[in-house]
C-alpha positions as CSV (number, residue, x, y, z in Angstrom):
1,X,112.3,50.1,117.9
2,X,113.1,53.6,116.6
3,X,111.1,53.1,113.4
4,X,107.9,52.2,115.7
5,X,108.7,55.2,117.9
6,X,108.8,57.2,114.9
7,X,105.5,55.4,113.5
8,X,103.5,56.1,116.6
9,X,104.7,59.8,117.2
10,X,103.7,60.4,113.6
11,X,100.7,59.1,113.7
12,X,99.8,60.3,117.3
13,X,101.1,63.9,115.6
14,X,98.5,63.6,112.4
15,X,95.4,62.8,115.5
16,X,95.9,65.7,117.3
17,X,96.3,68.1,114.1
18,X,92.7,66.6,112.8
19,X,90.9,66.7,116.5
20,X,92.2,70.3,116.6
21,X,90.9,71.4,113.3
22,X,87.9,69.7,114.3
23,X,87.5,71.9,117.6
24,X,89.0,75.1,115.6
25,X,86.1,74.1,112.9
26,X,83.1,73.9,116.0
27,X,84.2,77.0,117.5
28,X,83.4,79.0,114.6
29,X,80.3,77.2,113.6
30,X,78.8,77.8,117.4
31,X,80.1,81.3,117.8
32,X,77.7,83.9,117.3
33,X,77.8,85.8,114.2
34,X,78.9,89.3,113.6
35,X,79.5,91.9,111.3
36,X,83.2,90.3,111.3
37,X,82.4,86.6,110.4
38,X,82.8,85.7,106.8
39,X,80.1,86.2,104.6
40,X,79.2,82.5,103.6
41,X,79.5,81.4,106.8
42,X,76.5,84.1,108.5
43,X,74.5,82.5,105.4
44,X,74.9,78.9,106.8
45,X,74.0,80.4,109.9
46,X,69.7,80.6,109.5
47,X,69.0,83.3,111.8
48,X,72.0,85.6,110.5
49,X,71.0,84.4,107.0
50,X,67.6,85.9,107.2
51,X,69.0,89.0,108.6
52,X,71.9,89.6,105.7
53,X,68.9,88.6,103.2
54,X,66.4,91.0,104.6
55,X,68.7,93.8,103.8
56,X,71.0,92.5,101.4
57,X,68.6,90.1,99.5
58,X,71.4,90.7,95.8
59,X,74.1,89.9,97.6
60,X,72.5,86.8,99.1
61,X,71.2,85.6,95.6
62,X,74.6,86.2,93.8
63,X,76.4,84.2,96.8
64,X,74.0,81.5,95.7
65,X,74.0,81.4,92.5
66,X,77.6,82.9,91.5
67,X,80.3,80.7,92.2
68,X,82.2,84.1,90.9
69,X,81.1,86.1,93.5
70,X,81.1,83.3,96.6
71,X,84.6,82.7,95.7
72,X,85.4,86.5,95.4
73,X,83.5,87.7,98.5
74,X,82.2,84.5,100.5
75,X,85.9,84.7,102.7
76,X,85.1,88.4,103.3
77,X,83.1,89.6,106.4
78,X,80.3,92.5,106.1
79,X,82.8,94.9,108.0
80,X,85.2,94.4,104.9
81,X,82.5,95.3,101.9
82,X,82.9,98.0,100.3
83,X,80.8,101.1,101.2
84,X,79.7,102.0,97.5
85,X,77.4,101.1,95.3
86,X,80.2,99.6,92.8
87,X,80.6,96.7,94.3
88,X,77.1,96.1,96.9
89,X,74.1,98.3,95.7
90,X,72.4,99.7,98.8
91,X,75.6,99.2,101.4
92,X,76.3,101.8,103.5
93,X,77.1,102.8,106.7
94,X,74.0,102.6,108.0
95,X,73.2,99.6,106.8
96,X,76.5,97.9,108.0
97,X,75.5,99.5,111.8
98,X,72.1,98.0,111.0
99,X,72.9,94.4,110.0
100,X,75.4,94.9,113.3
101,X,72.7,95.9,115.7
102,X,70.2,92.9,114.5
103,X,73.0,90.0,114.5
104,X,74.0,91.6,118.0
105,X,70.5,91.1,119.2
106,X,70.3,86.9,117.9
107,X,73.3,86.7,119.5
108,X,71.9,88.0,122.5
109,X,68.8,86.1,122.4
């Protein structure tokens, strides 16, 4: 009796760990992006995508195409780029206030 106990609270344990990574996972996909959302995930995101790629269309290519860089930067948001040209030619402040302003307004609507 205690081992089936045991069995059933494990396993009823192991369901609501997946259903709540699954609502965790749903809640970010469906929130709006921002300037503070990872990078990789605004670019699954096709609105957001073609806002990052209209002014960041490098950056969007190497995420692409560079495993490198996608594994180096995809987990970052915009907000935690860099402002220099070392690292993101053409980021600045601007353009981070920019890119903030436009996925504000999708958001909105």
């Amino acid at each position: 009796m205690r081992l089936n106990n045991w069995i059933n609270a494990t396993l009823l344990s192991l369901v609501l760990q997946t259903s709540l990574g699954s609502v965790a996972e749903d809640a970010s996909a469906t929130a709006a992006p921002t300037i503070n959302t990872p990078i990789l995930t605004l670019l699954e995101n096709p609105v957001a995508r073609a806002i990052v790629e209209k002014h960041l269309p490098n950056l969007v290519k190497a995420l692409d195409e560079d495993y490198d860089a996608a594994d180096f930067l995809g987990d970052s948001s915009l907000k935690e780029l860099p402002i220099d040209d070392n690292h993101v030619i053409g980021f600045d402040e601007d353009l981070l206030l920019t890119l903030e302003r436009e996925l504000n307004g999708a958001a909105a609507g």
